[in-house]
C-alpha positions as CSV (number, residue, x, y, z in Angstrom):
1,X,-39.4,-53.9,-54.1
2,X,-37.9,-50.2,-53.7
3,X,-34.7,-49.7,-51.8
4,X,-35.6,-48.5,-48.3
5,X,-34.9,-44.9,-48.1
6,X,-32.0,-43.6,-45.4
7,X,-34.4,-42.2,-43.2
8,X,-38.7,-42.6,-42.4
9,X,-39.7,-41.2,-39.5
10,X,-43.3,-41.4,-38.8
11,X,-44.5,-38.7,-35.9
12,X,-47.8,-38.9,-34.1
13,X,-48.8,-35.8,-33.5
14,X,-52.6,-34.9,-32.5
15,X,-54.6,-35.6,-29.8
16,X,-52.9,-37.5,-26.6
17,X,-53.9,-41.0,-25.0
18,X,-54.9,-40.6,-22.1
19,X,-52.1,-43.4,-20.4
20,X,-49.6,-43.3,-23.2
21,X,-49.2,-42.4,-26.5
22,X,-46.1,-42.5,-29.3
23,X,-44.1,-39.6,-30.1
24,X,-42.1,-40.8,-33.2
25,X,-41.9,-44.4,-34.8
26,X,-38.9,-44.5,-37.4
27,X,-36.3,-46.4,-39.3
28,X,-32.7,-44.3,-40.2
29,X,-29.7,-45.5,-42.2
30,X,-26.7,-43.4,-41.7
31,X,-23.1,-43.8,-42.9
32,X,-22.0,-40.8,-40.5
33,X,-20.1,-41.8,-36.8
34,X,-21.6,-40.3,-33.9
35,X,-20.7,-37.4,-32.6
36,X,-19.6,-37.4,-29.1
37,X,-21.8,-34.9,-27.6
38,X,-23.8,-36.1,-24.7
39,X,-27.7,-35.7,-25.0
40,X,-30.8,-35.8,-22.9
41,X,-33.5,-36.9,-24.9
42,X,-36.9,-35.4,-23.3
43,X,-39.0,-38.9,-24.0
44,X,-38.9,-42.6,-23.4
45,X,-37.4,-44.0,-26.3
46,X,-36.1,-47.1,-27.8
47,X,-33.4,-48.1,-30.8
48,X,-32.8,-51.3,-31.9
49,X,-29.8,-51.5,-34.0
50,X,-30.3,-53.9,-37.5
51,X,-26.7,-54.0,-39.1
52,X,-23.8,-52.0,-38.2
53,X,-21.8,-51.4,-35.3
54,X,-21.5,-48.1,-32.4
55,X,-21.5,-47.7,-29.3
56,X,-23.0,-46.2,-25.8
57,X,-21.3,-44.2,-23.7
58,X,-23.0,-43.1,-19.9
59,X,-21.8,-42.0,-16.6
60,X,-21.7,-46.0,-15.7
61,X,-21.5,-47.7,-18.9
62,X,-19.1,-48.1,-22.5
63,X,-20.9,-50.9,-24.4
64,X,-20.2,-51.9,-27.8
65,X,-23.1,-52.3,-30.2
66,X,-24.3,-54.3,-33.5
67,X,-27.1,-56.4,-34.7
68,X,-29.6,-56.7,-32.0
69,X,-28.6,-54.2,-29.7
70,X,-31.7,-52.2,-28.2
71,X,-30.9,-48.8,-26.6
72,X,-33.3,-47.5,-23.8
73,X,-33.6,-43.6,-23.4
74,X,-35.1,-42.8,-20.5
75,X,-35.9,-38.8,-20.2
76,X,-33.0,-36.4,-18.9
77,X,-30.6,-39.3,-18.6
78,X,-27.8,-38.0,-19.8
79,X,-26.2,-40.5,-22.6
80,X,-24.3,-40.6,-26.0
81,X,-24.9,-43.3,-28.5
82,X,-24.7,-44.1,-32.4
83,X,-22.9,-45.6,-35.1
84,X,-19.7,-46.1,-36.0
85,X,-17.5,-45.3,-39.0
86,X,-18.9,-48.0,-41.1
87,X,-22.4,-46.3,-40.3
88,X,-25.6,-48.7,-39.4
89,X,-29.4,-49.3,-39.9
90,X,-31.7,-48.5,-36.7
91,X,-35.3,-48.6,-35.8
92,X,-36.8,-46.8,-32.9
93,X,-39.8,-45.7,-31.0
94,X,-40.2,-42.9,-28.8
95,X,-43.5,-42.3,-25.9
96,X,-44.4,-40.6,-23.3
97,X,-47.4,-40.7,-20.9
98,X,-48.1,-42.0,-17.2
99,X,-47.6,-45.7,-18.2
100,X,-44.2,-45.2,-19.6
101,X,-43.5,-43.5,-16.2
102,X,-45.0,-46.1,-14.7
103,X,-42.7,-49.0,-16.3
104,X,-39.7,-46.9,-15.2
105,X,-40.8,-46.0,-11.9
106,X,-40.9,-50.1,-12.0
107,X,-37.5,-50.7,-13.4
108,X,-38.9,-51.7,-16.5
109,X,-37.2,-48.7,-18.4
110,X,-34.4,-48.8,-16.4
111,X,-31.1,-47.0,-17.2
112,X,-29.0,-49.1,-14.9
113,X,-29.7,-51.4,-18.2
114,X,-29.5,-49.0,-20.9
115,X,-28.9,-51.8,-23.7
116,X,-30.5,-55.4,-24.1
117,X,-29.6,-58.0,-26.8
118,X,-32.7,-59.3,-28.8
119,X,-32.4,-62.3,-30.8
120,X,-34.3,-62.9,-34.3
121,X,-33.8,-59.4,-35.7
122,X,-36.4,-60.0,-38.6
123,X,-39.1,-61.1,-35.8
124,X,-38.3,-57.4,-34.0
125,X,-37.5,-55.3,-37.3
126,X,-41.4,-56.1,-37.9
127,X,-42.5,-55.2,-34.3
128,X,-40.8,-51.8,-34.5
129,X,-42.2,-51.4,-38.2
130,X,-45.5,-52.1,-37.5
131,X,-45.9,-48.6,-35.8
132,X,-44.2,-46.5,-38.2
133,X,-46.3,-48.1,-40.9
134,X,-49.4,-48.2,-39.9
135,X,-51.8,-45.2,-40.2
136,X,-51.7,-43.1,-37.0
137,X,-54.7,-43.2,-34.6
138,X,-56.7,-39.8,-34.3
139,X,-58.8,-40.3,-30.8
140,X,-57.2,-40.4,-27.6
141,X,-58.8,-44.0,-27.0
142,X,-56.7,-45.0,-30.3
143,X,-53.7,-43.3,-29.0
144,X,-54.2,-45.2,-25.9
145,X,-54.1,-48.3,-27.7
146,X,-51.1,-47.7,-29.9
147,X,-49.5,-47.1,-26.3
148,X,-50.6,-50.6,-25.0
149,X,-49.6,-52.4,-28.2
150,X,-46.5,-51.1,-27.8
151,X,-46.1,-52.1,-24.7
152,X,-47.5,-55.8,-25.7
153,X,-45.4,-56.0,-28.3
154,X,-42.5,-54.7,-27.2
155,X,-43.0,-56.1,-23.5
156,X,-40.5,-58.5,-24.0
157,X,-37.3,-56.8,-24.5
158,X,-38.0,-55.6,-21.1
């Protein structure tokens, strides 16, 4: 098997669902420590972190991180998060669209919890990899579907 490469980033670009759709769906390795710049990110995004230690840093919260930490990003919130000096391994998804908004108009994609511990981190590396691997769709009802996998599969880190 070839060694996974630092960084595969898949992006959907095209045609729109028409109640969700993902943005980017990718896996990064990175030996550097995060900077400590605050960000807004502009979608709904998630990071799980697969080996490795960091950190998140908000206006209400300082929370260490390592294998099976999941990061939400909700858009405009501003946050700071990444890896540490020994660098880590990440997967993450990022999506936008009225159902996203809907889940965090619903406290599903709430920032008041901005990071969640998952358990079997084979069992969610596939989850997460399932979308970056995959080809993309190319109709909006595909798109729309992508969307509602993801929210089936990921559903229960929610």
């Amino acid at each position: 098997m070839p060694p996974t490469p630092a960084l595969s980033v898949v992006e959907r670009r095209g045609t729109r669902g028409h109640v969700g759709w993902l943005v980017l769906a990718g896996y990064a390795r990175t030996t550097r420590p995060r900077s400590d710049v605050e960000a807004q990110f502009p979608l709904y995004g998630c990071t799980l972190v697969t080996a490795g230690r960091g950190r998140y840093r908000d206006a209400r919260h300082d929370v260490a991180l390592g294998p099976g930490s999941l990061v939400l990003v909700v858009p405009g919130h501003p946050h700071n998060y990444g890896a540490g000096r020994g660098g880590w391994e990440e997967r993450f998804l990022a999506f936008d669209g009225p159902m996203f908004r809907l889940a965090a108009k619903n406290g599903l994609l709430d920032v008041a919890r901005p990071v969640r511990t998952l358990h079997d981190i084979e069992r969610w590396n596939a989850r997460f990899d399932h979308f970056r691997l995959r080809p993309p769709p190319t109709t909006p009802a595909e798109r729309d579907a992508e969307a509602n996998a993801a929210t089936q599969r990921l559903g229960a880190l929610v």
